[in-house]
C-alpha positions as CSV (number, residue, x, y, z in Angstrom):
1,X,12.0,26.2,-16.4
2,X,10.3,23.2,-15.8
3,X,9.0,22.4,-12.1
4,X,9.1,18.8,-11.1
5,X,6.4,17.9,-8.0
6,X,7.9,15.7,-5.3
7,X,5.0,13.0,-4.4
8,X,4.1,13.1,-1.2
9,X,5.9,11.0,1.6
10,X,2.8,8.6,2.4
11,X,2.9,7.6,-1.4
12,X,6.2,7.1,-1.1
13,X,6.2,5.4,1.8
14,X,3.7,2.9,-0.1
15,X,5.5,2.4,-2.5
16,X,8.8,1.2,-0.8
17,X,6.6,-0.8,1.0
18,X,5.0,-2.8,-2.1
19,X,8.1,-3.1,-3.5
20,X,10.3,-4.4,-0.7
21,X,11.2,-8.3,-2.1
22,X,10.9,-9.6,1.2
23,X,7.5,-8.9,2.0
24,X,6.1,-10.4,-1.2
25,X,3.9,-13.5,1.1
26,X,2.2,-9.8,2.8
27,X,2.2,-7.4,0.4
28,X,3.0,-7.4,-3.2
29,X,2.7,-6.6,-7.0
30,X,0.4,-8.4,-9.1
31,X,2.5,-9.4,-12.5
32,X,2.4,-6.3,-14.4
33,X,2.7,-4.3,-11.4
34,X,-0.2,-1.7,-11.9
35,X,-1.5,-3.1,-8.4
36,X,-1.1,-4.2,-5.2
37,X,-2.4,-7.0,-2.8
38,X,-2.2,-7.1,0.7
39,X,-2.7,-11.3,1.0
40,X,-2.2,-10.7,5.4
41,X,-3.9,-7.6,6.2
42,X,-3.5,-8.9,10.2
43,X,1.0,-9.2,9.8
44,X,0.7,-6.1,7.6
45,X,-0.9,-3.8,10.2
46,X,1.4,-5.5,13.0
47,X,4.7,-6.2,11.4
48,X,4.9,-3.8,8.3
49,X,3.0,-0.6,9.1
50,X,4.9,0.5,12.0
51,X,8.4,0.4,10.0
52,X,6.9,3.4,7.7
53,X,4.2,5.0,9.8
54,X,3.2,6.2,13.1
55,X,0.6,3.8,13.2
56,X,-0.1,0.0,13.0
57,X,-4.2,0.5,11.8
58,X,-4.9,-1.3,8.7
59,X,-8.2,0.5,8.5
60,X,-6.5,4.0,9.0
61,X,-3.7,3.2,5.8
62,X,-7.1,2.5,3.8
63,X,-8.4,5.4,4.6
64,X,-5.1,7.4,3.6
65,X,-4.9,5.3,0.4
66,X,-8.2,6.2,-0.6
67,X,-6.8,10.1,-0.8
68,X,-4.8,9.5,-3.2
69,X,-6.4,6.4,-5.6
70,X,-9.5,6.7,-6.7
71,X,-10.4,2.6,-7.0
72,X,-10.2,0.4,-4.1
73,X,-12.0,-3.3,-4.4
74,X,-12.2,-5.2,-0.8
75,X,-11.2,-8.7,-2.8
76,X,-12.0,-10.8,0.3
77,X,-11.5,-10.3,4.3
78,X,-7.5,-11.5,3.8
79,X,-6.9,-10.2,0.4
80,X,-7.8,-6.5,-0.5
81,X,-6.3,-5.2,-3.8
82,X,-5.6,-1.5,-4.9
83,X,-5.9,-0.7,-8.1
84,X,-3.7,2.4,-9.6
85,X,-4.8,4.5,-12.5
């Protein structure tokens, strides 16, 4: 029998995130969708975090992200982009 892992909830919290069409001008896909931007990081902390996680720190999410991905490239102060395996 084959044993399927469930990913865990922060991932998946990500994920919904990213992929919510409304917050593309915050947070969004690059075209083939193998990363992510954050293009506000300031509206994404205040407006965005709090709807999926107990906290509104952009520097804590990082932190968390960096668990789980192993590349993460600071693209400018506004702009950082996460890059998936």
């Amino acid at each position: 029998m084959c044993q399927r892992t469930v990913p865990a909830p922060f991932l998946t919290k990500t994920y919904q995130l990213v992929d919510d069409p409304c917050s593309d001008d915050v947070i969004s896909w690059n075209e083939s969708g193998t990363t992510f931007v954050v293009w506000k990081t300031a509206e994404f902390a205040k407006d965005l975090l709090p709807n999926y996680f107990k906290h509104n720190n952009f520097s804590s999410f990082v932190r968390q992200l960096n668990t789980y991905v192993s590349s993460f490239i600071s693209v400018d102060y506004f702009a950082c982009l996460f890059l998936s395996d």
